[in-house]
N, C-alpha and C positions, 0 to 999 in steps of 0.2 A: 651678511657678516663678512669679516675679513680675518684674515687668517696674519699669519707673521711675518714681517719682514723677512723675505727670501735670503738667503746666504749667497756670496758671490760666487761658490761654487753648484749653485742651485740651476739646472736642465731647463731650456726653455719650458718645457713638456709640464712639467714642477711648478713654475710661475707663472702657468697659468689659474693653480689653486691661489691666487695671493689675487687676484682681480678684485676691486673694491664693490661691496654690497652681491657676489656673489654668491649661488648658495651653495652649498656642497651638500653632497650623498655622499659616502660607503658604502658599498656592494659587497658582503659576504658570502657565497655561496658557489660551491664546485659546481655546481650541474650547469654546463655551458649554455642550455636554452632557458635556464632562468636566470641566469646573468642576462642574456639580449632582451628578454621580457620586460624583469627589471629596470634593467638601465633604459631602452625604450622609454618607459614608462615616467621613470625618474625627469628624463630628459624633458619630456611632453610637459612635465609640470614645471619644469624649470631650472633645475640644480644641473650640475654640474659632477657629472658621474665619475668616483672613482671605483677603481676595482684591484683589492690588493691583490699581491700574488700568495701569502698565507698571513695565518695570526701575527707572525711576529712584524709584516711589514701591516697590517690592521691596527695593530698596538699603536705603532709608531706613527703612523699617520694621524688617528685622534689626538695624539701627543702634539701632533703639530697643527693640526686644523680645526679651523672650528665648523665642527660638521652639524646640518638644522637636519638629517636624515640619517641613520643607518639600519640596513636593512642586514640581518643576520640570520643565518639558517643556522639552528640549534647543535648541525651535524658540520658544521664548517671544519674543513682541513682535519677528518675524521673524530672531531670531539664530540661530548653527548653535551647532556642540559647541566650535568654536573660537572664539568671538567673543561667548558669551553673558555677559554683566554679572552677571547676577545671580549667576552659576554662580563667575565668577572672585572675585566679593566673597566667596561659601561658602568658595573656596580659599585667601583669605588671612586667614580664624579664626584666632586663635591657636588651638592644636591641643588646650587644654583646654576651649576654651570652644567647640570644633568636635563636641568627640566625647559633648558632649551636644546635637547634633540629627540628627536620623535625615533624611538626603536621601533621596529615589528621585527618579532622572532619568530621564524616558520620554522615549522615541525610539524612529522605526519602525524602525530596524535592531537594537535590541537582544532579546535573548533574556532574558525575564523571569526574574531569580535569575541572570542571569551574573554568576556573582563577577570575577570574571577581567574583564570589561565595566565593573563595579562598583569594582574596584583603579583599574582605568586611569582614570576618570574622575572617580575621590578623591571617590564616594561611597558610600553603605551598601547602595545596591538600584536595580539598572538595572531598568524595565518598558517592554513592548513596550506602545505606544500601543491595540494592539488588544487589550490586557488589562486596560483601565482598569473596562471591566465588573465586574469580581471584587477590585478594587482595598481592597477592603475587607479582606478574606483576604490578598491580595498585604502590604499594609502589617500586619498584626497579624503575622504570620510574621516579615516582615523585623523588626519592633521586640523582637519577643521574643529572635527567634536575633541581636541587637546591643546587647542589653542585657545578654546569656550570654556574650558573646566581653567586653564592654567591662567585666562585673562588678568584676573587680579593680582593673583601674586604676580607675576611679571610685572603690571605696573606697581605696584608697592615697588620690589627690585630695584624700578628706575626711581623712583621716588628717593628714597635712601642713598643712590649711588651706587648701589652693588651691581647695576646691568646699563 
């Protein structure tokens, strides 16, 4: 995917999100060794790792990229499950342009692959914060088995012209 033409006063650092067919991540989450995990991991699979410095530069980056990854910790920048910004901006995607990014929301109450955990919080893969270890495995799974369920609509999308 490609992101928007860069602005002339855009940081090299900046245009390197604008690369053509790269993929992009978002990185949510204070605990500094599950940021190096993550992005590790992200990196291994391919994307191109950001990492805001809080919600409000989170916000603004979706705003401007088009991200195929973001990974979110429920407790980001001290918010809960009901109150997270970044989580609620994810929720009002329009729902084409939603159901091309893969969310996993970690939190210590969830059970890593609870779909059921995963519906209720309108994303793709709920993780338990003490699975971030394996997070590597954890998101290749989830992206495969949400590329399998989403295959058709997606081509329909391109069919019509809307993707």
């Amino acid at each position: 995917m490609k992101g928007p033409n860069p602005s002339p006063g855009t940081t090299e650092a900046e245009q390197e999100a604008f690369e053509e067919n790269q993929r992009l991540a978002l990185v949510c989450d204070d605990v500094p060794e599950h940021q190096a995990l993550i992005r590790t991991a992200l990196q291994e699979l391919g994307f191109k790792v950001h990492v805001p410095s809080n919600s409000a530069d989170a916000i603004e980056r979706t705003r401007k990229n088009s991200y195929e990854m973001i990974v979110l910790d429920e407790e980001y920048q001290g918010s809960s499950a009901h109150d997270n910004q970044v989580l609620k901006t994810i929720h009002s995607m329009a729902m084409p342009v939603r159901r091309y990014i893969f969310v996993a929301l970690l939190g210590k109450q969830f059970k890593t692959f609870d779909n059921m955990m995963a519906f209720a919080k309108s994303v793709n893969a709920a993780v338990n914060v003490n699975d971030v270890p394996q997070i590597k495995g954890i998101l290749r799974q989830g992206m495969a088995e949400n590329d399998q369920f989403y295959r058709v609509f997606r081509e329909v999308l391109r069919e019509v012209g809307r993707r």
